[in-house]
Structures are given as C-alpha cells and as structure tokens.
KEMIKOL-40839 format. One record per residue (C-alpha): residue number from 1; x, z, y negated. Coordinates in nm, 4 decimals, padded with zeros to 6 digits, always signed. Each point is the difference from the previous one (the first is absolute). Layout:
N
<atom seq="NUM" X="X" Z="Z" Y="Y"/>
...
This chain:
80
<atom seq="1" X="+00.6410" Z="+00.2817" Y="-00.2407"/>
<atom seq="2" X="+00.2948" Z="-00.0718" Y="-00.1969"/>
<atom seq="3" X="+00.3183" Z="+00.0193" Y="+00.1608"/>
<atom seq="4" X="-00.1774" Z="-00.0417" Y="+00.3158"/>
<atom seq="5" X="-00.0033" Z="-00.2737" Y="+00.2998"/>
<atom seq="6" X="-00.3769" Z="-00.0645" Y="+00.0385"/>
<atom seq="7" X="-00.0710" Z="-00.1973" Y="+00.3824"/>
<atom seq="8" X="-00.3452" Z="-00.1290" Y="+00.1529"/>
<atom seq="9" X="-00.0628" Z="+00.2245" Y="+00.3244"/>
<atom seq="10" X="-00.0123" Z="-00.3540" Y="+00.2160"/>
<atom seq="11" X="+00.3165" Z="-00.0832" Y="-00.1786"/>
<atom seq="12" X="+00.2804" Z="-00.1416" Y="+00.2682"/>
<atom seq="13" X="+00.2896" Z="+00.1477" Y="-00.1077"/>
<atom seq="14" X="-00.1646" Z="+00.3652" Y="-00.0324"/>
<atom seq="15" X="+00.2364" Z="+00.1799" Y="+00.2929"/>
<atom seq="16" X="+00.2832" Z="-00.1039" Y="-00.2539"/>
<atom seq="17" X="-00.1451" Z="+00.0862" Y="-00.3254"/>
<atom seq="18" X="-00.0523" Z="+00.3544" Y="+00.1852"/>
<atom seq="19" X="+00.3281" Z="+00.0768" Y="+00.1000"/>
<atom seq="20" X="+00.1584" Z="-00.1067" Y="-00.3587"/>
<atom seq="21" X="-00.2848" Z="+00.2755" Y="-00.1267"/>
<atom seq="22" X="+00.1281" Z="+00.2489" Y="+00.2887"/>
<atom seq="23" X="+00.3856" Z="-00.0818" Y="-00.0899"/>
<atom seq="24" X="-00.1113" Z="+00.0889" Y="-00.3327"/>
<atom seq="25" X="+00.0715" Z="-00.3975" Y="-00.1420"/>
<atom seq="26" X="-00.3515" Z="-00.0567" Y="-00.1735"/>
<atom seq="27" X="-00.3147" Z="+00.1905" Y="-00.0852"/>
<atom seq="28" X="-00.2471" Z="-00.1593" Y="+00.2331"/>
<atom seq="29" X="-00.3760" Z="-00.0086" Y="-00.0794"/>
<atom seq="30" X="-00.2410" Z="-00.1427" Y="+00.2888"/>
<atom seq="31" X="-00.3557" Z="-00.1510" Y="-00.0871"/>
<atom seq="32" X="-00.2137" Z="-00.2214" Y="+00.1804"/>
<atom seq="33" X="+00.0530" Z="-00.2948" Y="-00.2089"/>
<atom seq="34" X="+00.1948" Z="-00.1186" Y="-00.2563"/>
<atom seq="35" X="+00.0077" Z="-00.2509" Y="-00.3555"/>
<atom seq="36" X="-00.1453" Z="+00.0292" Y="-00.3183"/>
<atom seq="37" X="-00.3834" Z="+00.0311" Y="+00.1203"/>
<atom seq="38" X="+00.0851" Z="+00.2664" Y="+00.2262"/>
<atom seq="39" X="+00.2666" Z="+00.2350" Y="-00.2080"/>
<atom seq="40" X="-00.3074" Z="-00.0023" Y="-00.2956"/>
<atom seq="41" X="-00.2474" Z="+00.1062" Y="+00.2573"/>
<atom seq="42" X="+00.2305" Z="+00.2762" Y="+00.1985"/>
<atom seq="43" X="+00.0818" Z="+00.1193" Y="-00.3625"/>
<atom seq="44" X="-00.3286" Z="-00.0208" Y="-00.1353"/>
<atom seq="45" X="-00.1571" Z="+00.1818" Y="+00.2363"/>
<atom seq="46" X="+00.2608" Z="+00.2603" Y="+00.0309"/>
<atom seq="47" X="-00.0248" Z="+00.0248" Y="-00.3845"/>
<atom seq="48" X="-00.4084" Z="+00.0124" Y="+00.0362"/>
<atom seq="49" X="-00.0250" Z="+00.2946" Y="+00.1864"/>
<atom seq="50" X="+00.2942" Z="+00.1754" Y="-00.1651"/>
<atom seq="51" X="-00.1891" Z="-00.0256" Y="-00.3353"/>
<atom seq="52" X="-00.3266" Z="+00.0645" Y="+00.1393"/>
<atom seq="53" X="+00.1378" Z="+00.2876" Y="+00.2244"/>
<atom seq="54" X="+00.2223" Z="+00.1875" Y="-00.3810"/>
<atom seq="55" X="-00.2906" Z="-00.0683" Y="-00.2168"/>
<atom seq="56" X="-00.2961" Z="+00.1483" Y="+00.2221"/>
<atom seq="57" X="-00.1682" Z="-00.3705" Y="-00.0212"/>
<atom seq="58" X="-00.0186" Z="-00.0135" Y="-00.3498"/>
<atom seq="59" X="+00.2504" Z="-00.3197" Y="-00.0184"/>
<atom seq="60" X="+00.0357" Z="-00.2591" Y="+00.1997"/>
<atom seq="61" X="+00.2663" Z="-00.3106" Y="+00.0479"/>
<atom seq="62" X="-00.1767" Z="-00.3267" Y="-00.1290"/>
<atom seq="63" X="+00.2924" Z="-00.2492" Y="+00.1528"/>
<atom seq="64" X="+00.3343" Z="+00.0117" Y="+00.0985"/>
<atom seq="65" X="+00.2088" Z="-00.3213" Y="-00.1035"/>
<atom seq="66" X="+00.3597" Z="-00.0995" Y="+00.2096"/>
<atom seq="67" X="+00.2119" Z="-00.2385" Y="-00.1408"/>
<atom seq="68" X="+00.2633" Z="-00.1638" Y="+00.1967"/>
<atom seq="69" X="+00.1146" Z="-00.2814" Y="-00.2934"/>
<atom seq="70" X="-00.0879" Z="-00.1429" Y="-00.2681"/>
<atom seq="71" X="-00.2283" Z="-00.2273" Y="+00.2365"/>
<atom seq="72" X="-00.0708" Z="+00.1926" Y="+00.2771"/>
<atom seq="73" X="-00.2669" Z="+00.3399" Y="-00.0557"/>
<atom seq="74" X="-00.3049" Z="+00.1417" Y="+00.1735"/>
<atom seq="75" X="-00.2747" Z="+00.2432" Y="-00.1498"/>
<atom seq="76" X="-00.1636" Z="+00.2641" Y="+00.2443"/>
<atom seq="77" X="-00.3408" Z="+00.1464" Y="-00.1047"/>
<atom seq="78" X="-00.1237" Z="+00.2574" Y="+00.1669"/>
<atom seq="79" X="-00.3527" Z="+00.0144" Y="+00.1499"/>
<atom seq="80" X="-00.2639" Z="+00.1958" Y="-00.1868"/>
C-alpha cells in the first residue's frame, strides 16, 4: 500500500483516478470502502489468511491495528 492511491469503489471521481493509474501518474488500489476501520479489516483479513494459508494453520493473526494519527486508529480482530 505504500506509494499507492487507495479509492472506495463508489468513489466519484474514480474514472479520473483510473486514467492517472493508466497514464502511469499513481499506483491505484480499489476496495469497497475506505478509513481507518476499513484499511485494518481489508489488511487484517488479507494478513489472516496469508498466515494461516504459509503456516498450514498452525498461526493465526490475533488483530490488525491502523493508525491514521496520533488520535485517529482502528483495531480489526478477526473472527474465530
């Protein structure tokens, strides 16, 4: 993710954001939703079954923080 342009599908201004990715501007990442709730849950579970998937299901990702500030964080925890 870093070094990349990260935009909500339903964003308005996606068409744009595309063609600066096509004309080779930005690095352009599309997920469904976006902030600090939803980057620690598409990274946690990403992370979850990346772990699980490398370690045959012998570890497992207990929570996935996301810090935006010094005020501003979320924690993801994945279901058991």
């Amino acid at each position: 993710l870093d070094h990349t342009t990260i935009i909500a599908e339903d964003d308005p201004a996606l068409q744009s954001f595309k063609q600066l990715d096509e004309d080779g501007v930005i690095q352009l990442r599309i997920i469904p939703d976006v902030g600090a709730e939803k980057f620690a849950e598409h990274i946690g579970s990403a992370l979850d079954f990346w772990v699980h998937e490398e370690t045959s299901g012998r570890c497992r990702l207990v929570s996935c923080e996301v810090r935006e500030h010094e005020r501003n964080s979320a924690i993801y925890y994945p279901p058991t």
